[in-house]
C-alpha atoms as one frame of an Amber mdcrd trajectory, in Angstrom:
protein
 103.425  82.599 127.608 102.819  85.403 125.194  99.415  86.919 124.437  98.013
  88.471 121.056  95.315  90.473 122.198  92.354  91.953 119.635  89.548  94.625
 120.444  86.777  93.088 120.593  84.470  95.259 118.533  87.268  95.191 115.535
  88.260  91.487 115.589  86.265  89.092 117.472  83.841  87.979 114.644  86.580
  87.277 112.528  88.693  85.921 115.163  86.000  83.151 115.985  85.642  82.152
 112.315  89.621  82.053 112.020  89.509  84.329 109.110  92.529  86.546 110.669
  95.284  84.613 110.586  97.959  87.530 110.713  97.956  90.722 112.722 100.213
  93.991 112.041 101.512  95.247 115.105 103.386  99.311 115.038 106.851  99.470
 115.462 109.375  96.215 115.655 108.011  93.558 117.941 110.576  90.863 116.877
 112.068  90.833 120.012 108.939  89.872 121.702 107.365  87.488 119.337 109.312
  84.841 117.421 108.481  82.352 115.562 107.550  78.948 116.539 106.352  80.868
 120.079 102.683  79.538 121.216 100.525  82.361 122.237  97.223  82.954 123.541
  94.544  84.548 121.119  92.385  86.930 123.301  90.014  89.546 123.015  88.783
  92.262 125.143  89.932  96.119 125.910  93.731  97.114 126.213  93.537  97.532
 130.257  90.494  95.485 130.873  89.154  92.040 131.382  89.840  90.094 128.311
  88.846  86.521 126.858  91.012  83.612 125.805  89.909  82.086 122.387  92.179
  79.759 121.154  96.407  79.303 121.620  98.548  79.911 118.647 101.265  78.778
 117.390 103.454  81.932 115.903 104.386  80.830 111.782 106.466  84.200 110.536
 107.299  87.589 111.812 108.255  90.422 109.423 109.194  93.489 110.132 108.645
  96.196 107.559 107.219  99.827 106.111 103.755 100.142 105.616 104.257 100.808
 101.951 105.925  97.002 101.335 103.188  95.237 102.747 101.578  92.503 100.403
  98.193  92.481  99.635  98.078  88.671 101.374  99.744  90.923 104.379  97.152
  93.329 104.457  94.471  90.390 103.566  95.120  88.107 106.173  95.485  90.945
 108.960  91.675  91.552 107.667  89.546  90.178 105.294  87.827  93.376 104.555
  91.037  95.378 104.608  92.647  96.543 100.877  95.059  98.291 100.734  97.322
 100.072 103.095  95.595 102.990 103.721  93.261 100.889 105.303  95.966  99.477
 107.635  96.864 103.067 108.328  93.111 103.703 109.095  93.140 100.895 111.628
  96.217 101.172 113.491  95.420 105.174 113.662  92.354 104.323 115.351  93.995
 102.001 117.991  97.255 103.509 118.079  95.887 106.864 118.648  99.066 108.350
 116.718  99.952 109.912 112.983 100.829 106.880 110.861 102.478 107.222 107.372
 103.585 104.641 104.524 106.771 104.950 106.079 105.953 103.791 109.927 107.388
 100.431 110.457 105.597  97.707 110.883 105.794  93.985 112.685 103.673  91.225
 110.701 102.564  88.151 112.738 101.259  85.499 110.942  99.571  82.489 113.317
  97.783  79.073 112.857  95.349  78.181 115.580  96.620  75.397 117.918  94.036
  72.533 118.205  94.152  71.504 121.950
C-alpha cells in the first residue's frame, strides 16, 4: 500500500478537518498513483517518524502544467491557496527547486475511506 504523506506544519489542520481533498505532487506521478488505489493519509517530516490519519481511496489523477490548473485544482489542494502562484510558492518551499507555470504537475484528488 501506497502512502500520501503531508508536512505537518503545512497540512495537518486541514488534513484532520478533511478540507484537502486533492494534493499536487511535481513532476508525473501517474505511474505510482492510479486511480481507484487506497492509500494511507499521513503526516510527519519527509525522512522522519510520521502519523497515519485516515486511508484513502485515490478518485482522479491528472497530470498537467502549472498554468492549466483549475481554480477547484488549486482549491481543493488548499483552501487558502488562489491562484497558481501560490502553488508555485508551496511546492518551492518543499521542493526546494525553481518552479515555473510551465513545471508539470500530478493532481491527486482523494475521498477519505471510512473504516
Amino acid at each position: 500500500m501506497f502512502a500520501l504523506n503531508f508536512y505537518t506544519d503545512l497540512y495537518e489542520d486541514v488534513l484532520r478537518t478533511h478540507r484537502k481533498t486533492a494534493t499536487i505532487r511535481l513532476g508525473d506521478k501517474s505511474d505510482k498513483y492510479q486511480a481507484g488505489h487506497i492509500v494511507w493519509i499521513t503526516v510527519g517530516p519527509r525522512f522522519g517518524r510520521r502519523q497515519k490519519l485516515y486511508a484513502a481511496i485515490i478518485d482522479r489523477v491528472e497530470v498537467k502544467p502549472i498554468s492549466e490548473l483549475s481554480p477547484r485544482d488549486i482549491e481543493r489542494e488548499s483552501p487558502e491557496m488562489r491562484s497558481a502562484d501560490d502553488v508555485i510558492g508551496v511546492l518551492t518551499r518543499i521542493y526546494g527547486e525553481f518552479i515555473t507555470p510551465i513545471n508539470i504537475v500530478t493532481v491527486i484528488h482523494f475521498s477519505r475511506v471510512d473504516e
